[in-house]
C-alpha positions as CSV (number, residue, x, y, z in Angstrom):
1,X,-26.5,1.4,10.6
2,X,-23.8,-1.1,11.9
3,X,-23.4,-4.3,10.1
4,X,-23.1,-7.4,11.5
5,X,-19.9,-9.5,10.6
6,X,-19.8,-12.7,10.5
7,X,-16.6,-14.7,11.0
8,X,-15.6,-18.3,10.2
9,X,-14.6,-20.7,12.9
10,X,-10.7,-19.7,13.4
11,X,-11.7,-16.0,13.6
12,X,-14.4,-16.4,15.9
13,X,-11.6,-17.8,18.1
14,X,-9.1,-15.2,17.8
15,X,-12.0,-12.4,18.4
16,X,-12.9,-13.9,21.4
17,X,-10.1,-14.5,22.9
18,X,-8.8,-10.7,21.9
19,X,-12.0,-9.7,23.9
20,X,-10.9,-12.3,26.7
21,X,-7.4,-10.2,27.1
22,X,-5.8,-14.0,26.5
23,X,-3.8,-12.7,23.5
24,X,-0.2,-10.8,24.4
25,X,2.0,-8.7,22.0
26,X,4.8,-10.6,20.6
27,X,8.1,-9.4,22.2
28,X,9.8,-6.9,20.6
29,X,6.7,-5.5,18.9
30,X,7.3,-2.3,19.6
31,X,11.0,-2.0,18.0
32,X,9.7,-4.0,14.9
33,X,7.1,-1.9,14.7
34,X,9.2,1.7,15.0
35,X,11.4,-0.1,12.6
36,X,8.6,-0.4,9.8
37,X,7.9,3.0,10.2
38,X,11.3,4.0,9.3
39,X,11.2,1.9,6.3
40,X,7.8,3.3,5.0
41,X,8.6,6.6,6.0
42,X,11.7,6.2,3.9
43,X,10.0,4.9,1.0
44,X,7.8,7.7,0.9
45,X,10.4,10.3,0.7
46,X,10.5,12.3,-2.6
47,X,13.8,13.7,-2.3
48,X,14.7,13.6,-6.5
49,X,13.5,15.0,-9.1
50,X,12.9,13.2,-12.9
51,X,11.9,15.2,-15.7
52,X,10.7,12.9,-19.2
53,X,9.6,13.6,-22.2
54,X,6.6,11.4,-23.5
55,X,3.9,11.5,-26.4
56,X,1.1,13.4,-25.7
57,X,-0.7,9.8,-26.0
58,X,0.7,8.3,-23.5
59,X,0.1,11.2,-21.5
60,X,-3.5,11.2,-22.0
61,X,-3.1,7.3,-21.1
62,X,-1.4,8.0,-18.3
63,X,-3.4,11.0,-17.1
64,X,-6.9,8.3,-17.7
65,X,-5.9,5.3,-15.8
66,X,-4.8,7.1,-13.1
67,X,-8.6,9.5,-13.0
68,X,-9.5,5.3,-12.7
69,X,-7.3,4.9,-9.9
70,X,-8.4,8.3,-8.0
71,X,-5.2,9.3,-7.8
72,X,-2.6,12.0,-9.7
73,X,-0.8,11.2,-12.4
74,X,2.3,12.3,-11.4
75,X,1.7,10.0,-8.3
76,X,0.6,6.9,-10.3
77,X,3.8,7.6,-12.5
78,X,6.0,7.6,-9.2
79,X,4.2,4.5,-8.3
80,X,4.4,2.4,-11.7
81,X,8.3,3.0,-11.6
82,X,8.8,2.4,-8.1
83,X,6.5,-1.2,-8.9
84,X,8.8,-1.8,-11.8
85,X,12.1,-1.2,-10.4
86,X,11.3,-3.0,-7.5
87,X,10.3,-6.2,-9.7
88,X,6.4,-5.8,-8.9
89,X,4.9,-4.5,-11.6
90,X,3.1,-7.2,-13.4
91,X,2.9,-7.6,-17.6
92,X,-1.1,-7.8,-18.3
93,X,-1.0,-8.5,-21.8
């Protein structure tokens, strides 16, 4: 079953003029765009290795926030330091 979405004014434009073929790639799209998949290719490689010790506690933390996430733990601890280190990671407390 196909839902029907409904846009606002300004998107309604942009759709239809998409469908029109009045809307043209900005120039150099194509380098930008190889470009950006460089630079997420890159920040996907795993090419180290960090071994840490931790309580078993915040293990089991760990290991249960990221079950919430759907992810690994291993990957949701790559991903918390690569927030923090990066300034993104935001205090909740």
């Amino acid at each position: 079953m196909k839902t029907k979405v409904k846009y606002d004014e300004e998107e309604l434009e942009v759709v239809q003029a998409w469908e029109a073929g009045a809307l043209k790639p900005a120039s150099g799209m194509a380098q930008l765009l190889k470009d950006h998949r460089g630079m997420a290719e890159a920040s996907f490689k795993k090419d180290q290795r960090l071994n840490i010790r931790i309580s078993s506690r915040d293990l089991k933390s760990l290991q249960a926030r990221a079950l919430e996430e759907g992810i690994p733990y291993q990957t949701f601890a790559a991903s918390l330091l690569h927030k923090f280190v990066n300034g993104h990671l935001v205090n909740q407390r």
